[in-house]
KEROTOR-394917 format. One line per field, with one value per residue (C-alpha): residue number from 1; residue in three letters; z, y, x negated. Coordinates in steps of 0.5 Angstrom, whole numbers, m for minus. Each point is the difference from the previous one (the first is absolute). Layout:
REM KEROTOR-394917
num NUM, ...
residuo Ala, ...
up Z, ...
north Y, ...
east X, ...
REM end
This chain:
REM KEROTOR-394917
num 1, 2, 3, 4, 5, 6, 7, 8, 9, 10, 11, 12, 13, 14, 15, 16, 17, 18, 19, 20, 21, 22, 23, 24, 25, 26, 27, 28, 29, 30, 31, 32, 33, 34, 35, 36, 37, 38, 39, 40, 41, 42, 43, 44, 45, 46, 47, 48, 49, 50, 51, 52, 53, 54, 55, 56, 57, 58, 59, 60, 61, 62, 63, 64, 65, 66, 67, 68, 69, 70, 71, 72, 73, 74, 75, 76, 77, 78, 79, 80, 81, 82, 83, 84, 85, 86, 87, 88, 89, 90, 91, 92, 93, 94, 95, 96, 97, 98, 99, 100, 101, 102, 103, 104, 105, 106, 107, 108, 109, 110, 111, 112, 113, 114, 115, 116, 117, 118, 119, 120, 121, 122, 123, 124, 125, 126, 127, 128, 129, 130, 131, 132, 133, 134, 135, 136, 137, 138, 139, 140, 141, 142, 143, 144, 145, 146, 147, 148, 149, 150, 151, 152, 153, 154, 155, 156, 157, 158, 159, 160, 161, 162, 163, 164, 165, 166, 167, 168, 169, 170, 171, 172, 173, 174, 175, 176, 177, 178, 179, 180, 181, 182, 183, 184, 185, 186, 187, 188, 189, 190, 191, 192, 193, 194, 195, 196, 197, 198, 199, 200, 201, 202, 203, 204, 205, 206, 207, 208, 209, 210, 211, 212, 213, 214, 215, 216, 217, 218, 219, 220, 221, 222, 223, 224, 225, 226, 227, 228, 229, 230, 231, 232, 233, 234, 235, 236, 237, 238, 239, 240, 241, 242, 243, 244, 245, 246, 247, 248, 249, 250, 251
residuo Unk, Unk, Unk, Unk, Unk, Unk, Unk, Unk, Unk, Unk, Unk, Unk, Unk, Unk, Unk, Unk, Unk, Unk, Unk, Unk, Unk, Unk, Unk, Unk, Unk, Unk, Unk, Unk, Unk, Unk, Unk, Unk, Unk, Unk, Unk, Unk, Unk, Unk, Unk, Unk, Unk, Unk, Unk, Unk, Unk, Unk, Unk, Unk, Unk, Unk, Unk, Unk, Unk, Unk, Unk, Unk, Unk, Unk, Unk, Unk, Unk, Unk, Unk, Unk, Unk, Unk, Unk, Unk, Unk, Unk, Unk, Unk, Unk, Unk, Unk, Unk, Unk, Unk, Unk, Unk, Unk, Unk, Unk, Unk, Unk, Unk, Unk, Unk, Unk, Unk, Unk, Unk, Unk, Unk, Unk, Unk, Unk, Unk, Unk, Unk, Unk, Unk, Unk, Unk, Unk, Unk, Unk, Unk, Unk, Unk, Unk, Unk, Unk, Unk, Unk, Unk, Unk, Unk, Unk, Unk, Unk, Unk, Unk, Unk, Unk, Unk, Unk, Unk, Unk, Unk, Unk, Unk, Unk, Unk, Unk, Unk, Unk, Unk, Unk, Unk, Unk, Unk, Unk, Unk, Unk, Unk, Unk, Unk, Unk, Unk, Unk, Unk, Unk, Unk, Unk, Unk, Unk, Unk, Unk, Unk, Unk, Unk, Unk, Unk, Unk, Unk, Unk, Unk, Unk, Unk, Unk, Unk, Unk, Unk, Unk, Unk, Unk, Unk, Unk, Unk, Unk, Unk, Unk, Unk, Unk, Unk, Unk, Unk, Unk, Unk, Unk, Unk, Unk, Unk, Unk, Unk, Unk, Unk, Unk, Unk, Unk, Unk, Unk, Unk, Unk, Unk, Unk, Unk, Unk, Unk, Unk, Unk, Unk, Unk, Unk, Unk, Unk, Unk, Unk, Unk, Unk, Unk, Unk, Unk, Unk, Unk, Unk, Unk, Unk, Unk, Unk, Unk, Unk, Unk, Unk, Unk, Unk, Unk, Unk, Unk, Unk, Unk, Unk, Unk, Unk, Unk, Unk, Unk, Unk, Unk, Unk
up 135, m1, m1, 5, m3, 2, 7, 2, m2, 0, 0, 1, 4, m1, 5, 3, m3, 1, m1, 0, 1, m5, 1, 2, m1, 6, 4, m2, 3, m2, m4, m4, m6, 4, 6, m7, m3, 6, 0, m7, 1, 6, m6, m4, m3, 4, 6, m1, m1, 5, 8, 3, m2, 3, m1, m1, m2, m5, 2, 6, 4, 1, m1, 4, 1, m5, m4, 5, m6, m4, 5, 2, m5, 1, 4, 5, m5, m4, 6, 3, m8, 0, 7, m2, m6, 3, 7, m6, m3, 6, 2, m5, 1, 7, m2, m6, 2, 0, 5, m1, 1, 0, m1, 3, m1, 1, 2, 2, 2, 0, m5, m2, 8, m1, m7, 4, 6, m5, m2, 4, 2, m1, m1, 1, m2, 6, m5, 2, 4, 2, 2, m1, m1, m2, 7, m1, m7, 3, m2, 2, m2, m4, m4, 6, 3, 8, 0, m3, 5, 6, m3, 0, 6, 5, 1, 4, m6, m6, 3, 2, m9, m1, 5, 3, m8, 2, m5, 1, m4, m2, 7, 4, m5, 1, 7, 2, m6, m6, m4, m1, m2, 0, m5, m2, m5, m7, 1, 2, m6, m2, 8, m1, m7, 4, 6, m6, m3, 5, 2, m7, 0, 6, m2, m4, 4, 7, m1, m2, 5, 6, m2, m1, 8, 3, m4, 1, 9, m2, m5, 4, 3, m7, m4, 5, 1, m7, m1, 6, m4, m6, 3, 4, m6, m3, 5, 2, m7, m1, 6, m1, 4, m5, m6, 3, 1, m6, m4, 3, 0, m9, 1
north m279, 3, 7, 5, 2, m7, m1, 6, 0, 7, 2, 3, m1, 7, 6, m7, m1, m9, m1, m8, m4, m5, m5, m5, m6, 3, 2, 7, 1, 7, 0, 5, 0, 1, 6, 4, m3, 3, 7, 0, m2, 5, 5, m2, 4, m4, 1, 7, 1, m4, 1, m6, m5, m7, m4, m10, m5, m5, m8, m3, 5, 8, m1, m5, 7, 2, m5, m1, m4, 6, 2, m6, 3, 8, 4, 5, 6, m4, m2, 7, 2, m5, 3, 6, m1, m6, 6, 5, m3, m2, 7, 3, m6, 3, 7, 0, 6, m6, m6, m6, m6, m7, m7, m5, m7, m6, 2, 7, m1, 4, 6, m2, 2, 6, 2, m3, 6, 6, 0, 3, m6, m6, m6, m7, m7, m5, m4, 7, m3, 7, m1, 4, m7, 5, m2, m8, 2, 4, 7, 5, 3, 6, 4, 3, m5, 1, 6, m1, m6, 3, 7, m6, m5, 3, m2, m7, m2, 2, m4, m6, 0, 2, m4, m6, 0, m1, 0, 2, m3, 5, 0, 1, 6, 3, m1, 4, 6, m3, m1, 6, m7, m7, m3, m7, m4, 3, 7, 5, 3, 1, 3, 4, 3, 1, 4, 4, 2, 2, 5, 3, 2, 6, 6, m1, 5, m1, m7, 1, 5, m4, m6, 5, 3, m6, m3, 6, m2, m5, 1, 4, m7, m4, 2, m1, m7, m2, 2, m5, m5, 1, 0, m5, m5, 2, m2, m6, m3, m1, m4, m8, m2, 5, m3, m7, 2, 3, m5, m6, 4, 1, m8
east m168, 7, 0, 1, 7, 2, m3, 6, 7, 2, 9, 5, 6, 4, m4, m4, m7, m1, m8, m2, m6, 0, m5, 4, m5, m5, 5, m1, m7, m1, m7, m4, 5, 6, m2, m2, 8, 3, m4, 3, 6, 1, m2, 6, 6, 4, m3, 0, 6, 4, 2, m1, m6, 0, m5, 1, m4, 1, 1, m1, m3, 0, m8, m5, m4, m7, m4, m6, m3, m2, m4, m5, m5, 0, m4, 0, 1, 6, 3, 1, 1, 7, 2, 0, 4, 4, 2, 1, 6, 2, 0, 3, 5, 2, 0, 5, 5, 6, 2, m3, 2, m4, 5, m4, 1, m5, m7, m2, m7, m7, 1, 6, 2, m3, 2, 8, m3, 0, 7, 5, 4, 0, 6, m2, 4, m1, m4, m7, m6, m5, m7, m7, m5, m6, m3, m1, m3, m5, 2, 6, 6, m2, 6, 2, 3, m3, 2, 8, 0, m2, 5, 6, m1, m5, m8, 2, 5, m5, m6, 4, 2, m7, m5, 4, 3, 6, 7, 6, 7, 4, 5, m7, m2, 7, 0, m7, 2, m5, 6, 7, 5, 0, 5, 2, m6, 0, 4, m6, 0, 7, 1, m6, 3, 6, m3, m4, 5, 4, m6, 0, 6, m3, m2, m7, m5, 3, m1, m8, 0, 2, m4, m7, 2, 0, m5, m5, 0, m4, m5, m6, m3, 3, m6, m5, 4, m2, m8, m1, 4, m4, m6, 1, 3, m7, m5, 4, 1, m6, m2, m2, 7, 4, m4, 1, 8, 1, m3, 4, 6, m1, 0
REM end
């Protein structure tokens, strides 16, 4: 197992903090070991000390989502015990005092959607695919990732990426709201960089204090959005069909 330090990148780009998921071989999948880098690296001095933070993903892909196969022997106490540390860090992800961006390129699938959702922008190459495929394995999407949906594209839209498992391209994604910009394939990050920069040049506490104001609208029904996700994933991954899912899905 590669060690967590190795799983994300964490750099600097004058006053913008980079963060990459860096487990290329997987397409990013975000396993155990690499929601705990992530919350470690958003702990970082580098983040810490930055204005604007963007967030990319090493390879072929943004990320192919979470590492399901981790969790085909789990329990109901271990599964609700990973999303609660899995959504924490996504919380605190979303909750950084600064702009956050996410490049997307590749795959942004499952979790990888959903981690994609707590950041404050997101720039897509023409290269994205977006989708929620947690449905055809007998679960749900458990990271906040209803409530962000339904919060971006409205109830009809959210149910047709989560139930029908429809995926967008990145044009599609632009088109109904999901993505900030679309730009030519292999450029997300450096236009990202680019818009990030730009806003850390504004001044720090009215940047921090604007993203809190509007982010607070919609936090009330945020909670309660996110112990039906958990307990819902919970209960269903524990079904036959979730077991057989899931078992053919680590094959």
């Amino acid at each position: 197992m590669r060690p967590m330090s190795d799983l994300v990148e964490v750099r600097r780009a004058g006053d913008v903090s980079i963060l990459t998921l860096r487990r290329p071989e997987k397409l990013n999948a975000i396993s155990t070991a690499m929601e705990r880098a992530l919350g470690s690296a958003l702990d970082h001095d580098t983040v810490r000390s930055s204005r604007a933070l963007v967030l990319s993903g090493e390879g072929r892909a943004f990320s192919a989502g979470a590492d399901v196969t981790e969790f085909q022997d789990r329990d109901v106490a271990a599964i609700l015990a990973y999303y609660r540390d899995t959504g924490a860090v996504y919380e605190r992800f979303a909750r950084l005092p600064i702009p956050t961006f996410a490049a997307i390129h590749g795959y942004c699938l499952g979790g990888a959607l959903e981690l994609a959702l707590a950041a404050d922008f997101r720039v897509a190459d023409e290269t994205a695919v977006f989708g929620l495929p947690e449905v055809s394995l007998g679960i749900l999407p458990s990271s906040g990732g209803t409530h962000q949906l339904v919060r971006l594209l409205g109830t009809a839209r959210a149910k047709e990426l989560a139930l029908l498992r429809e995926r967008l391209d990145a044009a599609e994604a632009l088109r109904v709201g999901l993505v900030t910009e679309v730009v030519a394939e292999g450029g997300a990050l450096d236009r990202a960089v680019e818009l990030a920069t730009r806003l850390a040049e504004l001044p720090p506490l009215a940047v921090s204090l604007t993203k809190e104001a509007i982010d607070a609208l919609g936090e009330s029904s945020r909670e309660a959005a996110l112990l039906v996700e958990r307990i819902g994933y919970a209960a269903l991954a524990q079904t036959d069909e979730a077991r057989a899912a899931l078992d053919g899905f680590g094959k």
